[in-house]
C-alpha positions as CSV (number, residue, x, y, z in Angstrom):
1,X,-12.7,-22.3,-4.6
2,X,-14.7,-21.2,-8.0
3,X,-15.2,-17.8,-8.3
4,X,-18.9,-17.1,-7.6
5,X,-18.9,-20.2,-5.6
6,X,-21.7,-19.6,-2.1
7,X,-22.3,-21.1,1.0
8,X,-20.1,-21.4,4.0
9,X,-16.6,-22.8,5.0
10,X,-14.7,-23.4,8.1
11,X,-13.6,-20.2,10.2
12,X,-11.0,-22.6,12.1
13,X,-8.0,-20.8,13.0
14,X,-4.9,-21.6,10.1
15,X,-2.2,-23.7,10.9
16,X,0.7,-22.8,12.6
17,X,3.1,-22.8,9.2
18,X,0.1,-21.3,7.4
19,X,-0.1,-18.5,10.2
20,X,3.5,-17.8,10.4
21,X,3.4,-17.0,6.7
22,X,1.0,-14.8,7.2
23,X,2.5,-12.7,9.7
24,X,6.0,-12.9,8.1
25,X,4.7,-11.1,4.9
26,X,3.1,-8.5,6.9
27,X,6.0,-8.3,9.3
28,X,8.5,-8.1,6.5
29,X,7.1,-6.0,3.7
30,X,8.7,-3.4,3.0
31,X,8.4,0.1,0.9
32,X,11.1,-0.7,-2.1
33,X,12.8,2.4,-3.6
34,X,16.2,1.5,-4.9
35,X,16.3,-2.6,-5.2
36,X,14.8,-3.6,-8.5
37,X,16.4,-5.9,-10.3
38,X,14.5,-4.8,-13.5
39,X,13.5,-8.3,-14.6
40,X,10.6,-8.8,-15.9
41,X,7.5,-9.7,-14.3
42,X,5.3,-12.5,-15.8
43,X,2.1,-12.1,-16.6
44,X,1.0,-14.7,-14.1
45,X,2.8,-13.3,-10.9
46,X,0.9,-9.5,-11.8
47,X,-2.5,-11.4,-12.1
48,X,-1.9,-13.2,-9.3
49,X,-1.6,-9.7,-7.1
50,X,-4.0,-8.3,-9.0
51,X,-6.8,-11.0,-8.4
52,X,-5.3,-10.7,-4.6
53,X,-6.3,-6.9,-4.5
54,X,-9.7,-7.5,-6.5
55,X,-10.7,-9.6,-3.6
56,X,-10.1,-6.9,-0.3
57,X,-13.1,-6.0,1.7
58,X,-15.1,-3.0,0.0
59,X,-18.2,-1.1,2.0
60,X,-21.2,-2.2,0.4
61,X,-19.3,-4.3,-1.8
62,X,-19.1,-1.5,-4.2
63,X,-15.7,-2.7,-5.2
64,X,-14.7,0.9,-6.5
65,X,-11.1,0.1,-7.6
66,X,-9.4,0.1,-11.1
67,X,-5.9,-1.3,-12.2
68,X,-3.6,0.9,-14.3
69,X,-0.9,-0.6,-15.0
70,X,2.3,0.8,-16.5
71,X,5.1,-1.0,-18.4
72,X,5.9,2.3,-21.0
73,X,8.8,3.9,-20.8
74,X,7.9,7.0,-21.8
75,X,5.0,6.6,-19.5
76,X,7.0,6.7,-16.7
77,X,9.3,9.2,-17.5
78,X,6.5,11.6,-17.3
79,X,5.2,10.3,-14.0
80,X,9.0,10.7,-13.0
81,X,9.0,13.8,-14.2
82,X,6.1,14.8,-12.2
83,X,7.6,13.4,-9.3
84,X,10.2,15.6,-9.3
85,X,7.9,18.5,-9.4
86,X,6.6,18.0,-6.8
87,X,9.5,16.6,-4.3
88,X,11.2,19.8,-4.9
89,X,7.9,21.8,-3.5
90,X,8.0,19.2,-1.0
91,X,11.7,19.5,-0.4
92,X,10.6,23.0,1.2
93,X,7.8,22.4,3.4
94,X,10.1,20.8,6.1
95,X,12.4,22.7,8.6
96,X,15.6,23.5,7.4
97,X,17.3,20.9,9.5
98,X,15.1,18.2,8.0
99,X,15.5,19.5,4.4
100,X,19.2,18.1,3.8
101,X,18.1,15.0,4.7
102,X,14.7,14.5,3.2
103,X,16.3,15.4,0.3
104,X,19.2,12.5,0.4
105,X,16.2,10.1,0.7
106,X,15.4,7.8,-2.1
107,X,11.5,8.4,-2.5
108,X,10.8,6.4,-5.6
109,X,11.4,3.9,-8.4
110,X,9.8,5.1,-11.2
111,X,11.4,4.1,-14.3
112,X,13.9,1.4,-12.4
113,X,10.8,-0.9,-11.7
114,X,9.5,-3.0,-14.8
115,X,5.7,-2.4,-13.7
116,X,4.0,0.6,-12.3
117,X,1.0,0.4,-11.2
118,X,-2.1,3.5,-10.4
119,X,-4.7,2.0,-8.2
120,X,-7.7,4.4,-8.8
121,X,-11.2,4.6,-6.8
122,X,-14.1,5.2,-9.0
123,X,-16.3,7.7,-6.8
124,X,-19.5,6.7,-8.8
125,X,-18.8,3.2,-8.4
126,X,-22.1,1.7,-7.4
127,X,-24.3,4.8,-8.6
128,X,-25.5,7.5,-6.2
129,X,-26.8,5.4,-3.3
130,X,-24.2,3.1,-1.4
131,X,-24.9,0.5,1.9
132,X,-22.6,1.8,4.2
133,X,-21.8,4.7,2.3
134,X,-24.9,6.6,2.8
135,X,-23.2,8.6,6.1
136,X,-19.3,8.5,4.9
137,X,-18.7,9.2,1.1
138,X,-15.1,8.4,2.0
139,X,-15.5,4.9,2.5
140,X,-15.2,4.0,-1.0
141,X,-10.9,5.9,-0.7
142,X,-10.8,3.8,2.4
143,X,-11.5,0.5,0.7
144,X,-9.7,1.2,-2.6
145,X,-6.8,1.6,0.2
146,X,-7.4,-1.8,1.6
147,X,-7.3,-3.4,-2.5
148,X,-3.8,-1.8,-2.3
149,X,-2.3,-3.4,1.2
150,X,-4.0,-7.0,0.0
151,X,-2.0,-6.3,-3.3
152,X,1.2,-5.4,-1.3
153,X,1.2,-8.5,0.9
154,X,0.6,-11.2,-2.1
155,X,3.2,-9.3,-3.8
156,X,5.8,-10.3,-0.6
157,X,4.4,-13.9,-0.6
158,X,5.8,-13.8,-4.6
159,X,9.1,-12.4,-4.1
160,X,8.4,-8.6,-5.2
161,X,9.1,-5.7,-3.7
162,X,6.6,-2.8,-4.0
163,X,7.2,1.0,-3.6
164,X,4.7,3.5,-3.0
165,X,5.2,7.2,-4.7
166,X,2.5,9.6,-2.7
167,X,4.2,13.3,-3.7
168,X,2.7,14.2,-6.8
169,X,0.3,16.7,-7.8
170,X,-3.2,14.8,-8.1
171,X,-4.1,16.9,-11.2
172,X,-0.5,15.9,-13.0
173,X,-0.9,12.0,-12.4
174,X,-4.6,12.4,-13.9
175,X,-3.3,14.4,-16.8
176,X,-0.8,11.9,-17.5
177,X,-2.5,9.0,-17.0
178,X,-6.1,10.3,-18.4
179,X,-8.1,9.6,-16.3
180,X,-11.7,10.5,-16.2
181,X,-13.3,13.1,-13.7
182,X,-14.8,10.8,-11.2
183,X,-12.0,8.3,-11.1
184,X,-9.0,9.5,-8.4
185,X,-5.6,8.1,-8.1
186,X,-5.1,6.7,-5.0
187,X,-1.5,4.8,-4.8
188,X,0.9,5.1,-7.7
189,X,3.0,2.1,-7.2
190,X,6.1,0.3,-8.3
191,X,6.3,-3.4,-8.6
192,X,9.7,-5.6,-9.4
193,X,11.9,-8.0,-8.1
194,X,13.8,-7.8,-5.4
195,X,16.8,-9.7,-4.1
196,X,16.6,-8.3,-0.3
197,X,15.2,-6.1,1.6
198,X,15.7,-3.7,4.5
199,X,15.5,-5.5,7.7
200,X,13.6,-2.3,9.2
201,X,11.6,0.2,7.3
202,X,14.2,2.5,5.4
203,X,13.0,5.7,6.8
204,X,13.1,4.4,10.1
205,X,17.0,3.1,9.5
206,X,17.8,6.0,8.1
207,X,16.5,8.4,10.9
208,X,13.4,10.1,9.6
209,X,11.2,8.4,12.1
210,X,10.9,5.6,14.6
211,X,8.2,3.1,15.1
212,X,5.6,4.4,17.4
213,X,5.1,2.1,20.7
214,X,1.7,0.2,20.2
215,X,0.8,0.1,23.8
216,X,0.2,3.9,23.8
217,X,-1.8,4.1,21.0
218,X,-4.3,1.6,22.4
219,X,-7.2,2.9,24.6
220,X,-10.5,1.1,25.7
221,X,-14.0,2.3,25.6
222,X,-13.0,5.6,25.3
223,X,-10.4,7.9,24.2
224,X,-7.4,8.4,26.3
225,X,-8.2,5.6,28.4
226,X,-5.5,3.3,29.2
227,X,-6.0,0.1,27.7
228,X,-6.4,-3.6,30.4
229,X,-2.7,-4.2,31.8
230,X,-2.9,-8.0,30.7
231,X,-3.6,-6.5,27.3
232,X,-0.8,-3.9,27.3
233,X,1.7,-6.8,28.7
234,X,0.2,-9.0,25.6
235,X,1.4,-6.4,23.3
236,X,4.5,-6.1,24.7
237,X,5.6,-9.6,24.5
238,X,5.1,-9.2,20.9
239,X,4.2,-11.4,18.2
240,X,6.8,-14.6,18.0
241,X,7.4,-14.5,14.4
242,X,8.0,-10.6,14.4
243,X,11.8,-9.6,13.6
């Protein structure tokens, strides 16, 4: 479809090999830490993402995103070394029977992955007076959130595994990476190839946390209120295509 094409197309649901694909990359992706193979990433494949995450949803369209992306080594090595900053203040917030193991944990893959990549929200995007933001100044962190999950699931449809470093100092990554006063990081993530992934999410295999049960975070019409049973038995059969 062009770009700026208009008009209307068919809301019919996809096909079943069409909808299997789509639940396979969300069922499958995966945060990647330590698998990079370190090849590099064409030019094509990271447009191809990128045009992916340009086209989320966005409250009033305000589209408040920007796309940093980072192939210097040196570059890195500063992010890394901010990184470390702040994962030994981190290290130290948890109980002392969490610490030895949050600190065995493999939290990022800063200069192993070819392309890093700073998704920023601009938070003067669309000037002072937003549709849908005029009640919620937050919505424009909650769409630049939903550029990075579109990003992440085209990325698993390509083959490449995508690793998101949160434990930094906000003021170091905008220091580093210069980045004006309005504009905020929002993920700092790192792109590669990958030739497998973890069949579960790797904090969950390696005991930080489990899955929560979806049936008991679902309520209807008001909080706390048990959702239908034939909906609670739906969720429980699951999805087919789930592993």
């Amino acid at each position: 479809m062009p770009e700026h094409a208009h008009g209307l197309i068919s809301a019919s649901p996809f096909s079943n090999e069409e909808r299997t694909a789509v639940y396979r990359a969300i069922f499958t992706r995966r945060d990647v830490r330590s698998q990079f193979l370190g090849a590099a990433v064409p030019d094509e494949i990271l447009a191809q993402v990128l045009t992916a995450a340009h086209h989320a949803p966005s409250v009033g369209f305000m589209q408040p995103w920007n796309f940093l992306v980072i192939k210097e080594q040196t570059v890195k090595e500063k992010i890394s070394g901010a990184f470390q900053k702040a994962n030994a203040e981190a290290a130290l917030l948890f109980p002392d029977d969490k610490q030895a193991l949050y600190r065995s944990l493999k939290l990022e893959g800063i200069t192993a992955a070819p392309i890093n990549l700073c998704i920023t929200c601009d938070r003067e995007r669309g000037g002072p007076v937003v549709l849908g933001r005029t009640h919620n100044r937050d919505t424009d962190l909650y769409s630049t959130v939903c550029a990075v999950q579109n990003l992440w699931l085209a990325a698993r449809a390509e083959g490449l595994g995508v690793g998101w470093v949160s434990i930094f100092n906000a003021a170091d990554l905008s220091r580093i990476l210069n980045l004006p006063d309005h504009v905020v990081p929002v993920a700092y993530l790192c792109l590669g190839w990958v030739k497998e992934l973890h069949m579960s999410p790797e904090l969950e295999a390696k005991g930080w946390r489990k899955r929560l049960d979806l049936a008991g975070l679902v309520f209807q019409d008001q909080w706390g209120k048990s959702a239908s049973d034939e909906l609670k038995a739906s969720i429980n059969n699951g999805y087919p295509g789930r592993l």
